[in-house]
LUMLO-418917 format. One record per residue: residue number from 1; residue in three letters; x, y, z of N, C-alpha, C in turn. Coordinates in pm, whole numbers, plus 50000, padded with zeros to 5 digits. Layout:
N
seq/type/nx/ny/nz/cax/cay/caz/cx/cy/cz
NUM/ala/X/Y/Z/X/Y/Z/X/Y/Z
...
This chain:
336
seq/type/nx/ny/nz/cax/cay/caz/cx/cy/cz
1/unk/07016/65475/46166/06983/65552/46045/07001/65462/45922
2/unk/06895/65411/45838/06931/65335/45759/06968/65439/45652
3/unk/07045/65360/45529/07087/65370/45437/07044/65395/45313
4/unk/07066/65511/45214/06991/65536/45104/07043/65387/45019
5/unk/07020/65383/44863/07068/65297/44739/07193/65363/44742
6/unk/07259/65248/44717/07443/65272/44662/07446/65378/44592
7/unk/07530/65435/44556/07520/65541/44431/07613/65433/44308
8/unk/07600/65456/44225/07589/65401/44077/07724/65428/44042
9/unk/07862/65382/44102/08008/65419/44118/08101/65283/44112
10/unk/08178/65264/44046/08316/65129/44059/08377/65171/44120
11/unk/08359/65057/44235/08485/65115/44358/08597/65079/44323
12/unk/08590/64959/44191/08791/64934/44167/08802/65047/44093
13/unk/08710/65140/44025/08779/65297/43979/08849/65397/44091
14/unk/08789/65374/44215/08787/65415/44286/08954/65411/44333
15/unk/08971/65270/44389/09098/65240/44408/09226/65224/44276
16/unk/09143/65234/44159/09288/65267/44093/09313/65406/44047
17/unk/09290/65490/44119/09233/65673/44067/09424/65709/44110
18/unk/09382/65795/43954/09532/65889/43982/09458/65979/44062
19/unk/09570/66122/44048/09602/66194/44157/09436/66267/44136
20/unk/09414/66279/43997/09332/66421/43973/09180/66295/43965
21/unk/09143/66219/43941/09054/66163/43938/09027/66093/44124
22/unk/09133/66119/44235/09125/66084/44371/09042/66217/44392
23/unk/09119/66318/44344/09037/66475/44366/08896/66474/44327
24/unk/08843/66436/44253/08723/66458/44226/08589/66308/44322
25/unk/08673/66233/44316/08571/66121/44445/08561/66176/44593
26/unk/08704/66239/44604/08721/66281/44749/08591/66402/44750
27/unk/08568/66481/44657/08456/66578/44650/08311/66537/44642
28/unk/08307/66385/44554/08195/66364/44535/08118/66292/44675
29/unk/08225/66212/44764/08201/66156/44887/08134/66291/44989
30/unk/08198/66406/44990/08225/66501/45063/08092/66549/45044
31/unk/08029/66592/44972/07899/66636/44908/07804/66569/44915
32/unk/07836/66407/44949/07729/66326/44947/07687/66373/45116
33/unk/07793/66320/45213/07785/66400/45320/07695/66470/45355
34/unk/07751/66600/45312/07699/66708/45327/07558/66724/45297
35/unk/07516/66669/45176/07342/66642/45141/07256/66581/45269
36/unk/07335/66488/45336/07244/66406/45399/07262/66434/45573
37/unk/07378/66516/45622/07412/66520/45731/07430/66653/45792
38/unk/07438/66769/45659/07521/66913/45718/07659/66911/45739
39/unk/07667/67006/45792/07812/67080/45848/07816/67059/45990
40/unk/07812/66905/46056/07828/66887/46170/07913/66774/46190
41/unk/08050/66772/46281/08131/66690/46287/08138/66676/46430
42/unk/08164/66532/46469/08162/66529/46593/08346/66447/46625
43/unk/08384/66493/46725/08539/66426/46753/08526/66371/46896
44/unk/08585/66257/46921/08553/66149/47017/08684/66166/47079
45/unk/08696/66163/47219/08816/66121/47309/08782/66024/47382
46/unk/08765/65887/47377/08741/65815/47496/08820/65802/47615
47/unk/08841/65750/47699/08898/65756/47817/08999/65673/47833
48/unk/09001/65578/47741/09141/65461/47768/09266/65522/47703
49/unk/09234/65621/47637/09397/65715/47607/09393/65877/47669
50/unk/09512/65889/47727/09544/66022/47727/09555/66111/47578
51/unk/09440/66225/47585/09409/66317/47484/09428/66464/47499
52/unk/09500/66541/47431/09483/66698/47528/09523/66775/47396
53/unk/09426/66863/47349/09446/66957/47251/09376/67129/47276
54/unk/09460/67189/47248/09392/67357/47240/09227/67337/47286
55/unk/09210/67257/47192/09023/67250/47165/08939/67156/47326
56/unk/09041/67051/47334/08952/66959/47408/09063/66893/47533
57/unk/09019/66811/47629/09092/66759/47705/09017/66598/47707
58/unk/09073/66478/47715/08964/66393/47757/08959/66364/47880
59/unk/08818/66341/47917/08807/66296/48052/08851/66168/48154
60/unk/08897/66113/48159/08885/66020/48314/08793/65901/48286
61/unk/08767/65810/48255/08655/65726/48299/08530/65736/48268
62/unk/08546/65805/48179/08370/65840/48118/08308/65737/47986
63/unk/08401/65676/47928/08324/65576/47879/08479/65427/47872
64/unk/08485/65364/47969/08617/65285/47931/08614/65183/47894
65/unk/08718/65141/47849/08734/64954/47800/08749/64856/47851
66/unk/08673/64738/47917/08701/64665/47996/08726/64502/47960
67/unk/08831/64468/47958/08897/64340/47911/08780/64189/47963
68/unk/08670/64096/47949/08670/64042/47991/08765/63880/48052
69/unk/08855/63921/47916/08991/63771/47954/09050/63785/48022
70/unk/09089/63992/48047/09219/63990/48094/09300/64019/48009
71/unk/09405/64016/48006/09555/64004/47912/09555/63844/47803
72/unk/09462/63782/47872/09445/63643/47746/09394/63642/47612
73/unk/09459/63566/47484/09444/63588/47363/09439/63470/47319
74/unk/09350/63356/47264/09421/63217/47248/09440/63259/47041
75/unk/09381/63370/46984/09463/63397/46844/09612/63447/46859
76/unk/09616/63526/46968/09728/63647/46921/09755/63665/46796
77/unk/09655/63776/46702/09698/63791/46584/09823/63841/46571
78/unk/09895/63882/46453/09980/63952/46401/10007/64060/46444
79/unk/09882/64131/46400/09905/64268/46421/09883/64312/46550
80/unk/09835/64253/46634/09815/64312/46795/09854/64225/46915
81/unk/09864/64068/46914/09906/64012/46977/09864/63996/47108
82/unk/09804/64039/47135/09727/64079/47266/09762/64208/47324
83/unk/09876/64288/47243/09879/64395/47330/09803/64522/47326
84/unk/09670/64495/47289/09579/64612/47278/09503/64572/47445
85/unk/09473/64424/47491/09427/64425/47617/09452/64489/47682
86/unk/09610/64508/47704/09688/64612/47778/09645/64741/47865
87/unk/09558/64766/47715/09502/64911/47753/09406/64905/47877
88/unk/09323/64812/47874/09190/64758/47933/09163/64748/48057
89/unk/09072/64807/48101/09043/64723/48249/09015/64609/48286
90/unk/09108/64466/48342/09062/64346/48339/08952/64332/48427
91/unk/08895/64202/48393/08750/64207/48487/08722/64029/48415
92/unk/08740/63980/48510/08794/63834/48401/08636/63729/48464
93/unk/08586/63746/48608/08434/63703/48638/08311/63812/48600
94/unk/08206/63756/48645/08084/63821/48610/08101/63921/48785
95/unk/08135/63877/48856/08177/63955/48995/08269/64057/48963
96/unk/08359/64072/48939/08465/64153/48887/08429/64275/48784
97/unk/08331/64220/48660/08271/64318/48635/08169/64393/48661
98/unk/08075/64309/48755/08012/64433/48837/08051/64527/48925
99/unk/08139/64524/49015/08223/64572/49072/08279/64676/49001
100/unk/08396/64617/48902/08461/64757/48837/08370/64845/48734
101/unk/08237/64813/48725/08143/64854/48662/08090/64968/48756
102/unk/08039/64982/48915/07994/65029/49010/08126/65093/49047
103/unk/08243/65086/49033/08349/65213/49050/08364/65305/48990
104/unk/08322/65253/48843/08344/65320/48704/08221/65413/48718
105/unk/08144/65417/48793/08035/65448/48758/08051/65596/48869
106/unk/08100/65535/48984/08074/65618/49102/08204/65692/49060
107/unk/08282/65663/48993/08382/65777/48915/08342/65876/48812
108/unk/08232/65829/48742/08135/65957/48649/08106/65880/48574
109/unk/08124/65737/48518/08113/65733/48402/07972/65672/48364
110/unk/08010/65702/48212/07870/65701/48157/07840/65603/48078
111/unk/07895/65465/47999/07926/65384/47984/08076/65340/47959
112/unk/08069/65190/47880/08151/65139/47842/08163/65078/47744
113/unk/08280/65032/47716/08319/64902/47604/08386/64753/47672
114/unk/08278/64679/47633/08328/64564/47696/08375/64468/47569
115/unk/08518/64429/47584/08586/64376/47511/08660/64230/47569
116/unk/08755/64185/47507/08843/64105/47563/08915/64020/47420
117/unk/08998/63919/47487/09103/63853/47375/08999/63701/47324
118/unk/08995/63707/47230/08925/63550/47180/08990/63433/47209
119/unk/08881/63373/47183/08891/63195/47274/08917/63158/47100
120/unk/08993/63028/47109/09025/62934/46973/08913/63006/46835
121/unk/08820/62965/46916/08714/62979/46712/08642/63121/46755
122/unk/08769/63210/46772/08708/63390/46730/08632/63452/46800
123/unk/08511/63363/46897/08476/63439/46940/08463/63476/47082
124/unk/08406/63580/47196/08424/63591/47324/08344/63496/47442
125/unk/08390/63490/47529/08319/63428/47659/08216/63462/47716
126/unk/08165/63591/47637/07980/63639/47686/07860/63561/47748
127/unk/07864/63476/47740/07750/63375/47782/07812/63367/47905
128/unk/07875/63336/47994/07873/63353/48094/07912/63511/48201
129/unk/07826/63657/48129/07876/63765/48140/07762/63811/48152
130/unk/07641/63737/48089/07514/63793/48014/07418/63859/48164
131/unk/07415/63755/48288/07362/63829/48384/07400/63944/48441
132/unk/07567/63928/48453/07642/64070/48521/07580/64196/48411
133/unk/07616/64184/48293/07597/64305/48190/07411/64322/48233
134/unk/07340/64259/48201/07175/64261/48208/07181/64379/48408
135/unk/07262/64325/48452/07276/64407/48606/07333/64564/48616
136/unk/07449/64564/48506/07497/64671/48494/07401/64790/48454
137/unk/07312/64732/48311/07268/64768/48267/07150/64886/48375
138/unk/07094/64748/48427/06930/64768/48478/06957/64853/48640
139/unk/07062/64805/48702/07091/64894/48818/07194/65002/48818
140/unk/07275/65023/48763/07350/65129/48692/07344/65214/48575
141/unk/07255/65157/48494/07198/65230/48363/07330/65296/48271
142/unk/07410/65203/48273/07508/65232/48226/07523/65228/48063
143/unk/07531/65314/47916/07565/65268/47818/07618/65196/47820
144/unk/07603/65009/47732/07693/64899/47715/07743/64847/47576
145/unk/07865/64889/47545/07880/64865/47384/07944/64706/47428
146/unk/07971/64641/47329/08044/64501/47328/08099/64487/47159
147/unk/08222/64472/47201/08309/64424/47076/08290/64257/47105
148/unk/08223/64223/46974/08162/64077/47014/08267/63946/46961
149/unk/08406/63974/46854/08420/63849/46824/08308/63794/46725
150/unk/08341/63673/46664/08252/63577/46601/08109/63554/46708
151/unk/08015/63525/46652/07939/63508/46739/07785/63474/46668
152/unk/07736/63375/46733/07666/63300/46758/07521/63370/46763
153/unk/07373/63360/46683/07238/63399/46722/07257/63383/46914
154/unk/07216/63285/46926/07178/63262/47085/07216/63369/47180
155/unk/07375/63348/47147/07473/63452/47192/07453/63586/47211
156/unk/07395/63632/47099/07358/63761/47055/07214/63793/47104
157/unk/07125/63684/47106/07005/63704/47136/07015/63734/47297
158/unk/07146/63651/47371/07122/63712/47470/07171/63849/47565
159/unk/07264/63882/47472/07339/64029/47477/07196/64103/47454
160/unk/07143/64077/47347/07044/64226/47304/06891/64206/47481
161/unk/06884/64082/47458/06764/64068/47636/06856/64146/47742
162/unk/06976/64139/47742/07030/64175/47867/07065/64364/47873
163/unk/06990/64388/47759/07035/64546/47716/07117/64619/47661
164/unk/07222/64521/47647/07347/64602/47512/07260/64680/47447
165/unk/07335/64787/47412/07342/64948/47344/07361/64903/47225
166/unk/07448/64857/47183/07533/64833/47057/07678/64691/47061
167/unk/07667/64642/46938/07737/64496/46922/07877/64584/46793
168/unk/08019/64580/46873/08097/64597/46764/08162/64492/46686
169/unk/08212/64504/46552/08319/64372/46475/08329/64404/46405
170/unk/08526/64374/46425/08581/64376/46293/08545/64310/46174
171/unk/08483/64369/46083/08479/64259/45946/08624/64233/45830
172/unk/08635/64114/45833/08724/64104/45735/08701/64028/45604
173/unk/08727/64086/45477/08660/64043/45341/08750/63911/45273
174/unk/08856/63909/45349/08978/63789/45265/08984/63701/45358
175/unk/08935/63550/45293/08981/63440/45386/09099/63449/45343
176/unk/09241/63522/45312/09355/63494/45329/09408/63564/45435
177/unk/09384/63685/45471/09404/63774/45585/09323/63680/45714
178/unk/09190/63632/45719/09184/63582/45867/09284/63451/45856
179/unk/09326/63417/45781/09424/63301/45853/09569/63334/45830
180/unk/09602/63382/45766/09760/63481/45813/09751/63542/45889
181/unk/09657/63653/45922/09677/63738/45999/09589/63710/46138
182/unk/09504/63667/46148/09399/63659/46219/09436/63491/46314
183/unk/09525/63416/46222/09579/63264/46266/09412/63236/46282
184/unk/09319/63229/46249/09192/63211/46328/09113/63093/46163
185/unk/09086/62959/46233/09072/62885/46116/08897/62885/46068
186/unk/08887/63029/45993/08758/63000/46000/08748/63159/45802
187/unk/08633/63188/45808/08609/63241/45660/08551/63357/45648
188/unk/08540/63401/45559/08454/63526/45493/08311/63518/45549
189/unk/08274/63365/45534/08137/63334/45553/08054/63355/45702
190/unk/08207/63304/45823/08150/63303/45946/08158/63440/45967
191/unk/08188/63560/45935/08200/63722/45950/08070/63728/45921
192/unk/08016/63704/45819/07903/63769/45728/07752/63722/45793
193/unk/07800/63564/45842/07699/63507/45946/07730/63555/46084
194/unk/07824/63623/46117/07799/63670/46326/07716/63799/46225
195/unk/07724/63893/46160/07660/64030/46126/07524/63980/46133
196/unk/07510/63855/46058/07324/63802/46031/07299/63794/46190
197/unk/07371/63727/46248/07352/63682/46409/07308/63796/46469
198/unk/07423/63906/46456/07358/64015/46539/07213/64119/46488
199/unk/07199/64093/46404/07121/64144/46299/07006/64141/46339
200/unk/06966/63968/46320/06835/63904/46393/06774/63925/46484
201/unk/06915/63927/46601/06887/63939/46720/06837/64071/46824
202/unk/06835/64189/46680/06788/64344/46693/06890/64463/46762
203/unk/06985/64372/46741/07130/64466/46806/07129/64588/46747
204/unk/07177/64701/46740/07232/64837/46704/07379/64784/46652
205/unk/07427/64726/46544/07526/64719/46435/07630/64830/46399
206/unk/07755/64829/46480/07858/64937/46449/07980/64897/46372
207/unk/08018/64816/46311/08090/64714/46227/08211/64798/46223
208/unk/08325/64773/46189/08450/64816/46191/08522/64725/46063
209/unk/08578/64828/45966/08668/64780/45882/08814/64828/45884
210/unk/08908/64726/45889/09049/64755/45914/09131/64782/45781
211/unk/09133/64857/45777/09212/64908/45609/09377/64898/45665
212/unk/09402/64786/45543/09558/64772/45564/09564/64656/45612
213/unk/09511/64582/45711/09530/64451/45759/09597/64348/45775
214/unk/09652/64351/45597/09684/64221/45523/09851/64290/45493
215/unk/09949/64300/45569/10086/64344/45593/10052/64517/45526
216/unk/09974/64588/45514/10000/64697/45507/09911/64758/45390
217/unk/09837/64604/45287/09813/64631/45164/09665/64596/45176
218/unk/09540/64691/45074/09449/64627/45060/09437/64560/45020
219/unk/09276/64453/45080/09273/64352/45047/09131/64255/45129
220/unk/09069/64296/45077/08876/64213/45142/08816/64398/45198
221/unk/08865/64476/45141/08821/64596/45266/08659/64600/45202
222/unk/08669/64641/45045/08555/64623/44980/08490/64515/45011
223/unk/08501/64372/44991/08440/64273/45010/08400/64326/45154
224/unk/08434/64300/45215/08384/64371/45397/08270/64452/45360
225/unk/08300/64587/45311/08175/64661/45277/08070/64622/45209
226/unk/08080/64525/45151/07972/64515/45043/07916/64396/45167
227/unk/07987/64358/45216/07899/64224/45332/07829/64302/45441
228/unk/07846/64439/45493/07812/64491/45608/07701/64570/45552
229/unk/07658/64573/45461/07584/64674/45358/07416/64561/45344
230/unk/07432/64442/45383/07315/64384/45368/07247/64327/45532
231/unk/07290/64484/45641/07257/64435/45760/07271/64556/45785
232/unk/07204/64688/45753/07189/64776/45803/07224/64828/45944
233/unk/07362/64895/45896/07435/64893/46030/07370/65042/46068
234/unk/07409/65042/46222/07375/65166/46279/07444/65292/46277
235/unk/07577/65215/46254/07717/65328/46233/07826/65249/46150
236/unk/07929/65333/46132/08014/65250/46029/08147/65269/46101
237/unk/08225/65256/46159/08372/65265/46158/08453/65208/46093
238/unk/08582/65338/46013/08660/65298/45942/08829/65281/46036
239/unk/08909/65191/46078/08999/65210/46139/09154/65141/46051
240/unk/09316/65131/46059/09379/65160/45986/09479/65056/46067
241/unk/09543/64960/45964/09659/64902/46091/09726/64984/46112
242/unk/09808/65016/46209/09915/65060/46257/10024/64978/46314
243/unk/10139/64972/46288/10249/64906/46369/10278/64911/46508
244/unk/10252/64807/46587/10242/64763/46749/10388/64736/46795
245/unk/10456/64802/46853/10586/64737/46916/10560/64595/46962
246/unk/10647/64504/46971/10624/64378/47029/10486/64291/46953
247/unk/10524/64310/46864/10406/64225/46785/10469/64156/46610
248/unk/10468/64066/46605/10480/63988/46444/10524/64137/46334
249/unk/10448/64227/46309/10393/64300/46227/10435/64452/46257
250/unk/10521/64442/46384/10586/64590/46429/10664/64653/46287
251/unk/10717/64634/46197/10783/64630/46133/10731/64666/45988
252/unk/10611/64655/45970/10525/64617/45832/10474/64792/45825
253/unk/10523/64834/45741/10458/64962/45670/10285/64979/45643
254/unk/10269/65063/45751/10101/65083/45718/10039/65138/45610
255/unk/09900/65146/45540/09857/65160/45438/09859/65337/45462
256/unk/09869/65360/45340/09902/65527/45297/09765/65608/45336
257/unk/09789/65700/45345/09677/65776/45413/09565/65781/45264
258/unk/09605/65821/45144/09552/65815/45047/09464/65663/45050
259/unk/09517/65548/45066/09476/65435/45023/09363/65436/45172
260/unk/09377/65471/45272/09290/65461/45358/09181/65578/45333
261/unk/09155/65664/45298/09077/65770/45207/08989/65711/45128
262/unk/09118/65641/45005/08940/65576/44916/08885/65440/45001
263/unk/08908/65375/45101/08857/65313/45163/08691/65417/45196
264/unk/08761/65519/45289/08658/65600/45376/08561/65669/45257
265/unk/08588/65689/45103/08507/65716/45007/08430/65637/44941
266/unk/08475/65530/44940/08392/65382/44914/08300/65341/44980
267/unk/08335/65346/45126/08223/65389/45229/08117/65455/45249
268/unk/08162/65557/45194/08054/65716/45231/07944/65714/45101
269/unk/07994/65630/45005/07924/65613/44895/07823/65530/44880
270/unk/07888/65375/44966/07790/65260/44933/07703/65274/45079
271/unk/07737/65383/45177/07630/65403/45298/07629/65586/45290
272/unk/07544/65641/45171/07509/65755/45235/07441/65837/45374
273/unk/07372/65788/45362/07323/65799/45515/07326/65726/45630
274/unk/07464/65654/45640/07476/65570/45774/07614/65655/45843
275/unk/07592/65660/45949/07697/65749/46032/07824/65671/45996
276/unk/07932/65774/45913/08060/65697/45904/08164/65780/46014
277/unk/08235/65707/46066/08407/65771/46181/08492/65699/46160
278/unk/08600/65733/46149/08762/65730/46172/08763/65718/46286
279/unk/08843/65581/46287/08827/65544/46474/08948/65537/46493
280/unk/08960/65519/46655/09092/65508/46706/09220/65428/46654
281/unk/09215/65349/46570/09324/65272/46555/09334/65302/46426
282/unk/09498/65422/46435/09560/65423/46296/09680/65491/46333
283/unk/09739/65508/46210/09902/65530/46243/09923/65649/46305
284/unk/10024/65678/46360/10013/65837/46450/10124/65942/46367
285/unk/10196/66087/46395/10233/66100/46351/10200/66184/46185
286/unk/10283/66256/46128/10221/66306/46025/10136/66215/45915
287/unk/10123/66099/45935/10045/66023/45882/09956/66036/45922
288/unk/09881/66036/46070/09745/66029/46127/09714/66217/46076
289/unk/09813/66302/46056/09768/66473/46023/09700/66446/45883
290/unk/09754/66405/45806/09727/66387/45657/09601/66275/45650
291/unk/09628/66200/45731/09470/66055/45740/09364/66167/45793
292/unk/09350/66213/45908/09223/66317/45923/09201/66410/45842
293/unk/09249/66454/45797/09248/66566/45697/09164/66569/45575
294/unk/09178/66392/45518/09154/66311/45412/09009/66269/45431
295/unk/08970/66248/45566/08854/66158/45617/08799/66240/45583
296/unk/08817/66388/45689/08685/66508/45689/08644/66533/45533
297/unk/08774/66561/45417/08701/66567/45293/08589/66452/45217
298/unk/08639/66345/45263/08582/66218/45200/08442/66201/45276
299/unk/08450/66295/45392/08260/66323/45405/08229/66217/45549
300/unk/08352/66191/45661/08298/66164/45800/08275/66209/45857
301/unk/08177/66167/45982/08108/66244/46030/08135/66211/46190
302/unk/08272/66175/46211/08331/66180/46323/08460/66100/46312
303/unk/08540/66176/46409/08689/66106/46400/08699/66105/46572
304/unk/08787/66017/46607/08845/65937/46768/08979/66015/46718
305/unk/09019/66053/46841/09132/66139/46920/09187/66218/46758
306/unk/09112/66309/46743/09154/66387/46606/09268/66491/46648
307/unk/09366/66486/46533/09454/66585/46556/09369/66739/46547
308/unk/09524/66793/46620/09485/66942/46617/09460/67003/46488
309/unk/09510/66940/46387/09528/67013/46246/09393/66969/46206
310/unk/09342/66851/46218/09231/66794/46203/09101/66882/46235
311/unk/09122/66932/46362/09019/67024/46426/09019/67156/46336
312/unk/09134/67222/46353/09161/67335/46256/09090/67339/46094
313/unk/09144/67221/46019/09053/67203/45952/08910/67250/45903
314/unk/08862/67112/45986/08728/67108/46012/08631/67259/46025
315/unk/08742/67336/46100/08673/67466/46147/08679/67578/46039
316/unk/08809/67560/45978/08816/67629/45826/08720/67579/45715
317/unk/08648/67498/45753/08536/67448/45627/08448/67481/45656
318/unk/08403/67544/45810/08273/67596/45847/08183/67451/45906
319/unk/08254/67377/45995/08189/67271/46042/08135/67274/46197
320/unk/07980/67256/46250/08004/67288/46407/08068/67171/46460
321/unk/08156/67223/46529/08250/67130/46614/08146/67066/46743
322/unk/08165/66960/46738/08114/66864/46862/08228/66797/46934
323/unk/08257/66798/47057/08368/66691/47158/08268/66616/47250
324/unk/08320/66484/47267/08277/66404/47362/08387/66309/47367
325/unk/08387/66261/47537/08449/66168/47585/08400/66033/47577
326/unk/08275/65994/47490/08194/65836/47491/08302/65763/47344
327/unk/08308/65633/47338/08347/65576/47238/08266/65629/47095
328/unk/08360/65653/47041/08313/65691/46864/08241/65608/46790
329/unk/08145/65508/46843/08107/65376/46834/07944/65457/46792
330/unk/07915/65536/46927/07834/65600/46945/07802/65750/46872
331/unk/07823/65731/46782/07796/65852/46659/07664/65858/46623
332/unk/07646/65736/46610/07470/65669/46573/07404/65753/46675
333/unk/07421/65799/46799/07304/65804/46877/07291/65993/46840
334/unk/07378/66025/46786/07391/66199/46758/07279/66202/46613
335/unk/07260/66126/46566/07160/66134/46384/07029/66022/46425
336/unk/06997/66016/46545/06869/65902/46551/06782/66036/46566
């Protein structure tokens, strides 16, 4: 779904808004919404977390995450260290993932996310993955998302021949955050060039911005947006650091639900009509009650493992409720 013109707004007004001037963006985001999308919200459970609310249960294996490193990280950033692999199904050959691809499958599922930990310069080991995925694809017909890392035209050109669905990445706007946080010796510039990469190469563009990143504080989130904004993404995800046990950064106070808000309003503004969600990664706890709460006003149009209050919400505003068990990646395919 491409994107109307920006609307005619200072996002540093944005981020320096008292209480009563936050009130009135949070409305104007909300409305923009609503002009272009309705009263339809969709809430995502994927399958790599246990989910269970009044409203929904998640399923089993219906869309999962599959590690291609393994548990290997040669960044281990800060904030995750490798222990988000954790979650993952390893699958470390192109054998391995066909296989756990054809289990996954004969278990129900309906796609996946193929991920893994980065090699030295950011980005993943795909090129030697490209036939297994092109197999998954064509004899299993499986949805194939890929969180791509830095990455390369060629690279990309050959993900999109082999049938990828959709190419995910984190964008980050501060060369001071990718090398504090990211340890990863590279820039603003090589982000902005993998987006051109995938761009070219006719991918479906779901970009992810990490609000908070930089020990807790903004900092490139805008710059990020304004770089993902000249590559017509397919969807937008907004996601939030959160503190990781066993990681550098366990310790570091996450960004306020407010400050992650005008993120998601800054958003909704400079992409009216591009599918925006609140994705899985943000703080839990009455912080994540008050972060959903904030999103739905600021005008998203899907949230990953939403609280109950969240749902409640939503339903007190007169919104039709949608559940699915596929990654929230896939919002785009609900407005094509």
């Amino acid at each position: 779904m491409s994107k109307l013109t920006k609307l005619d707004v200072d996002y540093k007004e944005i981020l320096n808004a008292n209480k009563e001037e936050f009130g009135k963006y949070l409305a104007l985001a909300r409305n923009v919404a609503l002009k272009n999308f309705g009263k339809k919200i969709f809430f995502y459970a994927p399958s790599f977390m246990y989910y269970k609310t009044s409203y929904y249960d998640s399923r089993p294996n219906i869309f999962p995450t599959i590690s291609i490193t393994g548990s290997a990280c040669s960044l281990k950033c800060k904030h995750c260290y490798g222990k988000v692999l954790k979650t993952m199904y390893p699958a470390t050959t192109p054998e391995e993932l066909v296989n756990l691809c054809r289990k996954l499958k004969r278990e129900g599922a309906l796609g996946c996310l193929i991920s893994g930990g980065c090699l030295p310069d950011g980005s993943l080991p795909f090129d030697k993955f490209v036939e297994a995925i092109a197999y998954v694809k064509r004899e299993l017909g499986l949805t194939i998302a890929v969180h791509t890392g830095l990455i390369k035209f060629e690279t990309a050109k050959k993900l999109r021949e082999a049938g990828v669905d959709s190419a995910l990445l984190d964008i980050i706007g501060s060369d001071e955050t990718i090398k504090e946080i990211y340890r990863l010796n590279a820039s603003v510039k090589d982000f902005d060039a993998s987006l051109e990469a995938l761009h070219k190469a006719g991918l479906a563009i779901v970009p992810h911005v990490l609000v908070g990143l930089h020990y807790g504080k903004l900092r490139g989130e805008v710059n990020a947006l304004e770089m993902i904004s000249k590559y017509s993404p397919s969807a937008l995800i907004i996601i939030a650091f959160m503190p990781i046990r066993g990681t550098p950064m366990e310790g570091v106070t996450p960004p306020s639900p407010v400050d992650i808000a005008k993120i998601i309003i800054i958003a909704r503004l400079m992409f009216p009509k591009t599918p925006l969600a609140l994705g899985c990664m943000r703080p839990k706890g009455k912080h994540r009650i008050e972060t959903d709460i904030l999103a739905l006003k600021a005008g998203v149009n899907a949230i990953a493992f939403p609280t109950e209050e969240a749902i409640l919400t939503a339903n007190r505003l007169g919104y039709e409720l949608n559940f699915s068990s596929l990654c929230c990646s896939q919002v785009y395919c609900s407005f094509n």
